[in-house]
GUTIDREN-273694 format. One record per residue (C-alpha): residue in three letters; chain; x, y, z. Coordinates in steps of 0.05 Angstrom, whole numbers, plus 5000, padded with zeros to 4 digits. Last residue first. Layout:
BEGIN
  resn  chain    xx    yy    zz
   ALA      A     X     Y     Z
...
This chain:
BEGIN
  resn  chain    xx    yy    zz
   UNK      A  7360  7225  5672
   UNK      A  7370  7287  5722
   UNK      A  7301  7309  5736
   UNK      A  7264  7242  5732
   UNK      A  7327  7214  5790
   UNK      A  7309  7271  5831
   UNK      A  7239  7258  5830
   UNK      A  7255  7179  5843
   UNK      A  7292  7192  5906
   UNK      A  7225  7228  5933
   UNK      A  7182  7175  5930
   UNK      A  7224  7129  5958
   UNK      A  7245  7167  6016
   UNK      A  7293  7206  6047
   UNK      A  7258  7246  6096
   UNK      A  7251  7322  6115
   UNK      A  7210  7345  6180
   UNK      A  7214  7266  6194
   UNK      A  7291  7262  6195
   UNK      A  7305  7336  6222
   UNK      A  7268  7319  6278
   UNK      A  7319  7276  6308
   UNK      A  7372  7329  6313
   UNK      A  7325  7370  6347
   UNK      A  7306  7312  6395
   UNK      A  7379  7305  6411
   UNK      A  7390  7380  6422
   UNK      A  7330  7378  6476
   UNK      A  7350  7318  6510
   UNK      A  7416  7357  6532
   UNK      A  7377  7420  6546
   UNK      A  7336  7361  6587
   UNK      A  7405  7332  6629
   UNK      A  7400  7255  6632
   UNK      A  7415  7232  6558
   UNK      A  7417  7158  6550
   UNK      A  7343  7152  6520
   UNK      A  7358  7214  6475
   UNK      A  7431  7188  6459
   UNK      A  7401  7122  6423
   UNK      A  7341  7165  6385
   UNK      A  7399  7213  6359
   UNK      A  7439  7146  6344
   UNK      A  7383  7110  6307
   UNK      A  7362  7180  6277
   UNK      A  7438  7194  6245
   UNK      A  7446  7114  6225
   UNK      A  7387  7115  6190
   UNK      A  7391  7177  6149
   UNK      A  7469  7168  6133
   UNK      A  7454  7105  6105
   UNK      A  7396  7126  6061
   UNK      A  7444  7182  6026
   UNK      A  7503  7138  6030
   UNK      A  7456  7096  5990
   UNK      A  7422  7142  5948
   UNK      A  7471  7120  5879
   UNK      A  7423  7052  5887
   UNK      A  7360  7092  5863
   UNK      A  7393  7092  5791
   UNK      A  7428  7148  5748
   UNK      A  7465  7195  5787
   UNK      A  7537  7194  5756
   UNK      A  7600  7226  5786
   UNK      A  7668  7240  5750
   UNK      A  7661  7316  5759
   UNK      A  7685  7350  5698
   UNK      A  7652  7416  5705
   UNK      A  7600  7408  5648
   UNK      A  7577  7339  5685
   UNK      A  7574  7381  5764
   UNK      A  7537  7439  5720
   UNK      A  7493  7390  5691
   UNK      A  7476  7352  5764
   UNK      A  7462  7418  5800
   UNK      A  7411  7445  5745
   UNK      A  7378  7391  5745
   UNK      A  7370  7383  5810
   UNK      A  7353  7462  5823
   UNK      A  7297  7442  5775
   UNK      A  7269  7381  5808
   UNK      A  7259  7417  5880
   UNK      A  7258  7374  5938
   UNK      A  7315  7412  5965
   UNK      A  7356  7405  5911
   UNK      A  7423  7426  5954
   UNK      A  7413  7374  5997
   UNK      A  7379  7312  5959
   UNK      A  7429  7331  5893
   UNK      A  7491  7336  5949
   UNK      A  7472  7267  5980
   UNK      A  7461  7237  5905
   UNK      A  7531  7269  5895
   UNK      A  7556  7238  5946
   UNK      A  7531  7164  5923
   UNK      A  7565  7183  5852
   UNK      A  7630  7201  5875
   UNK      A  7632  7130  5902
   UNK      A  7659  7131  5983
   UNK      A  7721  7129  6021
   UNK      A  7745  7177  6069
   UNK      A  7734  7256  6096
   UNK      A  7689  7266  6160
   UNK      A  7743  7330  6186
   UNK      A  7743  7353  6122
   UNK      A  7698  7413  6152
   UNK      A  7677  7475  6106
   UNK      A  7667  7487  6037
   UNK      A  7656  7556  6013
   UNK      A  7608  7583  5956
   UNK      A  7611  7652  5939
   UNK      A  7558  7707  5948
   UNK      A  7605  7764  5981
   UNK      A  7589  7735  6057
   UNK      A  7615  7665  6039
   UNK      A  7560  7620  6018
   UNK      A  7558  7554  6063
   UNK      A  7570  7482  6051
   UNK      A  7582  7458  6121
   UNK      A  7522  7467  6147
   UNK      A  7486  7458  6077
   UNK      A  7502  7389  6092
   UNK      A  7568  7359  6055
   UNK      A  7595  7315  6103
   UNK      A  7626  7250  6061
   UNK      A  7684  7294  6043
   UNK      A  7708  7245  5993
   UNK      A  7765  7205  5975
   UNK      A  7745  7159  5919
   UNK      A  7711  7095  5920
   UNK      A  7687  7064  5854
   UNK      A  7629  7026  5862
   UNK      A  7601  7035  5935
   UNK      A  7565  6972  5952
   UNK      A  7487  6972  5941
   UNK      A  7428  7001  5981
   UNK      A  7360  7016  5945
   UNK      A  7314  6972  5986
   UNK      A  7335  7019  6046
   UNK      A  7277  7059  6028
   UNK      A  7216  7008  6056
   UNK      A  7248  7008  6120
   UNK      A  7248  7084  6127
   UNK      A  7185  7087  6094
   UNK      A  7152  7036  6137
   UNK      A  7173  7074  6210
   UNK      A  7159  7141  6191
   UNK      A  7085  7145  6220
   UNK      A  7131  7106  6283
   UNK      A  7181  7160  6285
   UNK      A  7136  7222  6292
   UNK      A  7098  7189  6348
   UNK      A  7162  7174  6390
   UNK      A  7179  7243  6371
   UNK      A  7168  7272  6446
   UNK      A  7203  7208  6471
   UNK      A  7170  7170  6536
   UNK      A  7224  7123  6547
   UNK      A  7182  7058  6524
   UNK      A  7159  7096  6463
   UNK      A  7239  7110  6446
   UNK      A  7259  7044  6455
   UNK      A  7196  7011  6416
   UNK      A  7214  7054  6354
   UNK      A  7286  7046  6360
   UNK      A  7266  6956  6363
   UNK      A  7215  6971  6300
   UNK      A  7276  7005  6265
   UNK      A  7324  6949  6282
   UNK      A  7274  6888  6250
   UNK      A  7265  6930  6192
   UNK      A  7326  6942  6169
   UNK      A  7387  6985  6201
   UNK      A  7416  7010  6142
   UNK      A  7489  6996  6105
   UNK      A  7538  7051  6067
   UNK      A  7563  7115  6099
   UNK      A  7559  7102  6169
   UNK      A  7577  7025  6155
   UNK      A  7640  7050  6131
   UNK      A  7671  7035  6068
   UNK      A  7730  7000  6058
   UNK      A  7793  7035  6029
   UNK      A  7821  7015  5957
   UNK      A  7823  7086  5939
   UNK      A  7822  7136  5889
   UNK      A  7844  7199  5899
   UNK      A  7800  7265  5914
   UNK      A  7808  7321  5876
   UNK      A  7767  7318  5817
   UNK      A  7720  7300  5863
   UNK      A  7717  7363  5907
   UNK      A  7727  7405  5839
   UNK      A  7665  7371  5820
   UNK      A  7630  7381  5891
   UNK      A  7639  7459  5865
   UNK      A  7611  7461  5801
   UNK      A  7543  7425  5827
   UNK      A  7544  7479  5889
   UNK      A  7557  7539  5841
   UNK      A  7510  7518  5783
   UNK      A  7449  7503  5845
   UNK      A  7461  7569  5872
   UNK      A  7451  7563  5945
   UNK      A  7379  7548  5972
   UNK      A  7400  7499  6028
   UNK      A  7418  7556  6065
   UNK      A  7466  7559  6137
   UNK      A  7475  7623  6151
   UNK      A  7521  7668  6123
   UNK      A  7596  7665  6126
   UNK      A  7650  7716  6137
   UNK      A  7712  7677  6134
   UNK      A  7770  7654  6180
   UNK      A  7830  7621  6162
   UNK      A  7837  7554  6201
   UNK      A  7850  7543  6283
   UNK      A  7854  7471  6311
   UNK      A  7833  7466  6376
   UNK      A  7841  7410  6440
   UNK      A  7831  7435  6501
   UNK      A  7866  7410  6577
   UNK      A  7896  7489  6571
   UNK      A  7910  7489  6509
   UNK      A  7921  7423  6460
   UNK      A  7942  7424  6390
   UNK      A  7919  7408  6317
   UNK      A  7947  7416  6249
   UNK      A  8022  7418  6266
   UNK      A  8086  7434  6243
   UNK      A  8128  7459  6295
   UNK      A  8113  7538  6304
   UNK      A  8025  7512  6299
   UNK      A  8002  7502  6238
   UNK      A  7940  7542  6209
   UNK      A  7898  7506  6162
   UNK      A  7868  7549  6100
   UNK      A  7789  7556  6096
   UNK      A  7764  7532  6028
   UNK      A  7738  7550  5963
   UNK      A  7755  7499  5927
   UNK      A  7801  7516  5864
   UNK      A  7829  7444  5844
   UNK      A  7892  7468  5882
   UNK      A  7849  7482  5940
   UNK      A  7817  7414  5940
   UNK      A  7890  7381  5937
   UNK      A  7896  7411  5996
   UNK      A  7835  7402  6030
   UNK      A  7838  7328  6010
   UNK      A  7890  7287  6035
   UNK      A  7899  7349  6085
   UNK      A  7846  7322  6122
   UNK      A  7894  7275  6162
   UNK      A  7902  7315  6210
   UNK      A  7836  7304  6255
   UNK      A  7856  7229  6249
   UNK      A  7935  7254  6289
   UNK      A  7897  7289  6338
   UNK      A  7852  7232  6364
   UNK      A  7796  7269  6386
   UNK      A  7781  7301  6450
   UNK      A  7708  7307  6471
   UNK      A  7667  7367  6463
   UNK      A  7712  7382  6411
   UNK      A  7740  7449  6391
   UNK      A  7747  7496  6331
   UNK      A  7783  7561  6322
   UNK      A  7765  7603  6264
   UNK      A  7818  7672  6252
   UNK      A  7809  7745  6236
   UNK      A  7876  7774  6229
   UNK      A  7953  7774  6244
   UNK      A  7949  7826  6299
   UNK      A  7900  7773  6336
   UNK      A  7828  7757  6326
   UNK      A  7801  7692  6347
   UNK      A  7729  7677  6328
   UNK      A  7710  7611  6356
   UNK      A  7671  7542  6343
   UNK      A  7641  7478  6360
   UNK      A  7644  7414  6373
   UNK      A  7619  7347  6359
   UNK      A  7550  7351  6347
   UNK      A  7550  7420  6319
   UNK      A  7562  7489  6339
   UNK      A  7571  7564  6312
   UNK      A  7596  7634  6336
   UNK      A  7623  7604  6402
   UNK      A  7630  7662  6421
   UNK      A  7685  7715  6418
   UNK      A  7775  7702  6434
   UNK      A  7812  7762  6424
   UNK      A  7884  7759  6418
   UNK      A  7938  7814  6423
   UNK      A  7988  7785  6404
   UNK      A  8025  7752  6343
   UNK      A  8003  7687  6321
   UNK      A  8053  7633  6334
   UNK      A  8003  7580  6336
   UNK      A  8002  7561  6411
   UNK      A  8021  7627  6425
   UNK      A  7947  7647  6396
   UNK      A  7911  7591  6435
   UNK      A  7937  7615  6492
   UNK      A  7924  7689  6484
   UNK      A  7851  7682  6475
   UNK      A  7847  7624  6526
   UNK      A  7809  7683  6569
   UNK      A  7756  7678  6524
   UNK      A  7732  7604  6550
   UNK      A  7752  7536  6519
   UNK      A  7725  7475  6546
C-alpha cells in the first residue's frame, strides 16, 4: 500500500516535476482508494487497489472517458506515464493518477436538470455494442438463494441478520421485473452519488470508468432516476425531461428498465453478506455490515419502482 513517502515515486513515475506531496487517503471504496499528490505541475488524484488489477482492464476506460469529454462530461483527465500509459506500478503499488478536483461530499440531492443532462452526454457517448451482459448488471439471485444468504448470515451471528430476513420477500418479490438488456451501449454502469459528485463551484463531475461495459441506456438511467430521485417523484421528473431535452437515447417506461437496478441490489448484499461470514478482522466486519445496510436503509422495491415510473410516464 502506498504511504506519503511514495510522493516522489509516484511523481517520476509520471513525469511530474518535483517536489511531490503525497496527503490521505482523502476518499475510499471497496476496491481502493485515493490520494492528493501535489507536485510543481499541480494538484493531482492518485488511486490504488487494495488488490492489484489487471492493468491493461483498468485502461480500457478511455472507450468512454474520452469520448465523454468530447460530448462535454465533466470529467477528471488521465495522466500517462513518459511511455504511454494509464496505469503503473510503485513500489509493489499499483496507481493511476487523473486531474484532480475539489469535490464535495457525496449528495444524492444534486440538481436533478444537471444530473439528467449529464448521463445524456454519457450516452450520447457511449458506442453500441454486441457485448454480453454481465450477471452483475442483469440476473438476481431468486428466492431459493436469498433464503440460503439469510440462513448464512443467521447461522454466523450477523448484526443485520434481522434486517435481511424483514427484507427477505421484497427482494424476491422485485426481481419479477428482470428482462435482457435491449440495446446495449457502453455505459459507466457505476453511477452512485459516490461517483457522481458536484465539483466545489456547483458543477456536476463524473468520476470512475473503471466499471464501464455493456448495458441498455434505459436500465442506467432507471439506476440514475432511483439515485439521483431519491424517492422523490419530482426530482424524477425533472431528471428524466432534462435527460429527453438533452438527447439522451434512454427510455424509462416499464418496471423491466429496473433491472440493472434490481441486479446490482442483489448481487451487492449477497456479496457484502458473503465477505461478512469470511471476514476475520471486526473493522473488517464493520465495513461489510455498512455496505450491507445500505440495502435495507434504502431498497429497491416494487412499490417504489412504480413511483418513479407515475412521475416519468
Amino acid at each position: 500500500m502506498l504511504t506519503p513517502t511514495a510522493a516522489q515515486q509516484v511523481a517520476d513515475a509520471y513525469g511530474l516535476a518535483g517536489p511531490a506531496t503525497l496527503t490521505g487517503p482523502v476518499s475510499r471504496g471497496q476496491l481502493g482508494q485515493v490520494w492528493r499528490l501535489d507536485t510543481a505541475d499541480g494538484s493531482h488524484a492518485v488511486k490504488e487497489w487494495f488488490a492489484s488489477p489487471d492493468l491493461a482492464e483498468v485502461a480500457k476506460d478511455a472507450l468512454l472517458v474520452d469520448p465523454a469529454r468530447a460530448e462535454g462530461v465533466l470529467t477528471p483527465a488521465t495522466r500517462h506515464t513518459p511511455s504511454g500509459d494509464v496505469a503503473t506500478t510503485v513500489d509493489g503499488t499499483a496507481v493511476r493518477v487523473f486531474e484532480w478536483f475539489d469535490l464535495r461530499r457525496p449528495s444524492r440531492r444534486l440538481d436533478p436538470t444537471d444530473v439528467g443532462r449529464a448521463v445524456a452526454r454519457l450516452h450520447r457517448a457511449g458506442a453500441p455494442t454486441d457485448a454480453g451482459v454481465e450477471n452483475w448488471f442483469a440476473t438476481g439471485l431468486g428466492e431459493e438463494q436469498w433464503r440460503q444468504v439469510h440462513q448464512r448470515v443467521v447461522a454466523a451471528g450477523a448484526p443485520f441478520a434481522g434486517q435481511l430476513g424483514a427484507l427477505v420477500d421484497d427482494l424476491v418479490a422485485v426481481e419479477s421485473v428482470l428482462e435482457p438488456h435491449e440495446s446495449p451501449i457502453v455505459c459507466h454502469r457505476d453511477l452512485w452519488a459516490d461517483n457522481v459528485r458536484a465539483t466545489a463551484d456547483g458543477r456536476v463531475c463524473v468520476l470512475d470508468f473503471e466499471n464501464l461495459g455493456p448495458a441498455d441506456p434505459s436500465q442506467e438511467l432507471a439506476m440514475v432516476l432511483f439515485e439521483f430521485g431519491d424517492d422523490d417523484p419530482s426530482r424524477a421528473r425533472l431528471l428524466h425531461t432534462a435527460y429527453r431535452e438533452a438527447g439522451g437515447p434512454g427510455r424509462v417506461t416499464r418496471r423491466g428498465h429496473f433491472t440493472m437496478l434490481v441486479a446490482e441490489q442483489a448481487h451487492i448484499a449477497q456479496l457484502a453478506c458473503s465477505r461478512w461470514v469470511g471476514a476475520t478482522s471486526e473493522s473488517h466486519r464493520e465495513r461489510l455490515a455498512t455496505w450491507f445496510l445500505e440495502v435495507p436503509d434504502d431498497p429497491v422495491t416494487l412499490a417504489r419502482i412504480d413511483r418513479i415510473l407515475a412521475a416519468v410516464t
